[in-house]
N, C-alpha and C positions, 0 to 999 in steps of 0.2 A: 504494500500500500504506500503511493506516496506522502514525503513526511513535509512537513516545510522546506525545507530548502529544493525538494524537487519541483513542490509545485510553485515555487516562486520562479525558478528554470520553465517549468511550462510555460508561466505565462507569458514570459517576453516573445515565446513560439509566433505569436500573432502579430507583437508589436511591429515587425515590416510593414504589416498592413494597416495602421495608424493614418488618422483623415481621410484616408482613402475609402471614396463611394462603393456599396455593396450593389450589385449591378443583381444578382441572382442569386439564388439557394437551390441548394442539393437536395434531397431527407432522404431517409429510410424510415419515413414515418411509425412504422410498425412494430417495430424494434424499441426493446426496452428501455434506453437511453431516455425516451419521453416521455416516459412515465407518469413524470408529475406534471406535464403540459395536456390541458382538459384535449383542445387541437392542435395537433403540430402545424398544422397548416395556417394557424396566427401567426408563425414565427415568420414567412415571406412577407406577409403583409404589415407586421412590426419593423421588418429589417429591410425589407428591400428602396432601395434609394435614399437609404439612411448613408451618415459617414459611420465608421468606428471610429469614436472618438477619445474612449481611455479605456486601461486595463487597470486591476487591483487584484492583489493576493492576501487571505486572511488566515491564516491556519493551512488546515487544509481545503479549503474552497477555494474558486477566481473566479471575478464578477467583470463582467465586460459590458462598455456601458455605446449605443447606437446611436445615432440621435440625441434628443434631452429627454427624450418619454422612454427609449428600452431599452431595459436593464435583463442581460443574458448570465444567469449563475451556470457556474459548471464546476461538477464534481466528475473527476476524475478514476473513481471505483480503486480495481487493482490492474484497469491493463488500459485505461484512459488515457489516448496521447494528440497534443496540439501539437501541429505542423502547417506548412505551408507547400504548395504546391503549383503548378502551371497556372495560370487563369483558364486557360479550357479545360482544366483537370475533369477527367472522367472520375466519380468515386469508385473505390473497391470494395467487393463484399464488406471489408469490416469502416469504411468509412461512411458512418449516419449520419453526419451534419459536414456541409462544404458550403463556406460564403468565398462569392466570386464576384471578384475586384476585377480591374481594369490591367493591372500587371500580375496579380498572385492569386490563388483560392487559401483560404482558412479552412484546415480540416481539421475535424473531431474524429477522431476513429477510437477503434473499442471493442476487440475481439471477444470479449465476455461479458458484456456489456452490464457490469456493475457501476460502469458511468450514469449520469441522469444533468440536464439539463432542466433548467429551469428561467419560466419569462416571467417578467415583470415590466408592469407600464406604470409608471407615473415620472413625476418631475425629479424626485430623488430615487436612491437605491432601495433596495426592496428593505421592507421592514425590521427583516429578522438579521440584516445590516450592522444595523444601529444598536443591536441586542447583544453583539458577539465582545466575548471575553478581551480583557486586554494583551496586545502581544508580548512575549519574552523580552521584546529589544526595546518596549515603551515605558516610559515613565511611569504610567501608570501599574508596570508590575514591579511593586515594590517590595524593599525587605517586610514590609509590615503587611504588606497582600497576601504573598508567598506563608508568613507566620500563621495567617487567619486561616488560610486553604487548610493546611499543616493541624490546627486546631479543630476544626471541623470535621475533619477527614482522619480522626487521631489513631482509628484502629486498623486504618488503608496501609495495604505495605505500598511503601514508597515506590517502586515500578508499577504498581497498578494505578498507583493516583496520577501518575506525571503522565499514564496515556491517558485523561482523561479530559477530551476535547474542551468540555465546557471549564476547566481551569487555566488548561496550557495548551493552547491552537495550535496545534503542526507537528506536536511534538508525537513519534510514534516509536513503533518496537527498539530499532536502534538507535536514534538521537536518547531516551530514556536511559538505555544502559551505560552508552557513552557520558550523559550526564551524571549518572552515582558513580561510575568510573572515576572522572574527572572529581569529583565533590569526594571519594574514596569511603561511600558509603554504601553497606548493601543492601542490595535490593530487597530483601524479606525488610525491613528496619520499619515498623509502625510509624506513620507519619507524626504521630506525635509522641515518641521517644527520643526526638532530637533537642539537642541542645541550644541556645543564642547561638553559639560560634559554628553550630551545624550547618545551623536554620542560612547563617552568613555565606559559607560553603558552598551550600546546593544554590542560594542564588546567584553566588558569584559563577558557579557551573552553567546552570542556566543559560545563563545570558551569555558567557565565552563558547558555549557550544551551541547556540544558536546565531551567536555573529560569526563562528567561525564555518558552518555548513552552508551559509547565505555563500560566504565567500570564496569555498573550494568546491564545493557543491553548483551550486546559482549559476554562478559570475568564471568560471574555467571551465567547460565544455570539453571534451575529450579532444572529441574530432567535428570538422566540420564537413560538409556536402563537397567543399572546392576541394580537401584532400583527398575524398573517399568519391570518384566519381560514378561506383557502383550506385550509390544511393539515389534513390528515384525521385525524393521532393530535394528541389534542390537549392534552398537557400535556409534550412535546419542544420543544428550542430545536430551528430549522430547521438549522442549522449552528455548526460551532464557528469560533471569531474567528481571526484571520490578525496575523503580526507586524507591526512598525512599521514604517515606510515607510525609517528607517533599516535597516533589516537588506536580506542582501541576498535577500532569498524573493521581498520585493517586484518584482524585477526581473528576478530569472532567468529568466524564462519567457518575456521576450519579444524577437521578432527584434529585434535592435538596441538592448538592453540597455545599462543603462551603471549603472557604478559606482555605489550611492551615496553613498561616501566623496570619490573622486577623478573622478569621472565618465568614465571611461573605459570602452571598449567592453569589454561584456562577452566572455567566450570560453566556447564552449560546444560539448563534443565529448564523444565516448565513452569510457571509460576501465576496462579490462576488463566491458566491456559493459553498461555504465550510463551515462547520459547526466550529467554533469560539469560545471559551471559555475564563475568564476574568475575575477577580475581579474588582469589578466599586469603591472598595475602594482602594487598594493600585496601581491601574493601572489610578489614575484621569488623 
């Protein structure tokens, strides 16, 4: 499932095609991606001869805004990918939504289609907008937010609270463990068994591992279309970049993992039904 920093990388997918007029739409109306749209066939007559005029990413959601009245959310499931393509682009089996510009199409595609789209019309962003928790990297998530969450949530082990959307937006399976990694706390630890200089800790994590996934994640792209001219949309990086070899993402995945602070074996088990990663020496 993408985490924030992927889907912050998604979203720039589109921004080529910024002011620029939607001339056409693709659908595969039928298909589950539309779930929560009464008619998909609003969506031509909301978007057509609109410009795209901004993007935004929140967690794990991105909201793309047409006009001054349509507001397009998209949730990207676990195989949801934005790209860009031809302007005459034909869609493919797993491409359900194509907006076609004047030089490029916007594709939505989604081979399992756990993606969903969502329209809104009014003058501002949709409602539940305005509802959403504050991010990692804002002011507003402070030492003393972070304490309150931590109080409330007192009997929550700490990997099961940090995936939980409506506290901390974007944060998922491995930005979590990366962050009690980084904070050297383990994951089983009752949210409210931490100490002030804990409580300090996990937010100073927080926030270092979610400025630093924006930044090797987001913003450094592996490969781009012009190196790889096998690649059929052709002005997308192929993938977005992976953290440093210090962190621990680099390691978690494989049997016989080890530390890369202390090199010790890694440990790696389920934890209210997520798979869990940890050093049992610098996370005692």
């Amino acid at each position: 499932m993408p985490e924030l920093a992927e889907v912050a990388w998604s979203r720039k997918q589109w921004n080529p095609g910024l002011k620029q007029k939607i001339l056409a739409l693709s659908l595969h109306p039928r298909t589950r991606v539309f779930r929560e749209i009464r008619q998909p066939r609003l969506l031509l007559k909301a978007l057509e001869g609109n410009p795209f005029i901004s993007s935004r990413a929140h967690g794990k959601q991105l909201l793309f805004q047409f006009g001054e009245t349509a507001w397009l959310t998209v949730h990207l499931g676990m195989t949801g990918k934005l790209s860009t393509a031809a302007a005459r682009h034909h869609p493919g089996k797993h491409e359900h939504f194509v907006l076609h510009q004047q030089k490029r199409s916007l594709v939505f595609s989604d081979p399992r289609m756990f993606g969903a789209l969502r329209l809104h019309l009014g003058s501002g962003p949709p409602p539940e907008w305005q509802k959403l928790p504050p991010e990692m990297l804002s002011p507003e998530f402070s030492k003393k937010r972070l304490a309150e969450i931590l109080s409330r949530r007192a009997r929550t082990p700490l990997k099961a609270l940090l995936l939980e959307q409506s506290f901390f937006p974007g944060i998922g399976n491995w930005m979590a463990d990366e962050i009690l990694w980084h904070s050297r706390i383990p994951p089983q630890t009752p949210a409210g068994h931490l100490s002030p200089g804990r409580i300090n800790d996990l937010w100073k994590s927080t926030r270092h591992v979610s400025r630093g996934a924006l930044l090797h994640v987001a913003e450094k792209p592996r490969l781009t279309a012009k190196d790889n001219p096998s690649h059929t949309h052709h002005s997308d990086p192929v993938s977005w970049g992976s953290p440093p070899r210090s962190w621990l993402f680099q390691h978690r995945w494989q049997d016989g993992g080890r530390c890369p602070r202390c090199r010790t074996a890694l440990v790696r088990e389920s934890l209210r039904q997520r798979t869990t990663c940890w050093c049992p020496n610098c996370q005692k």
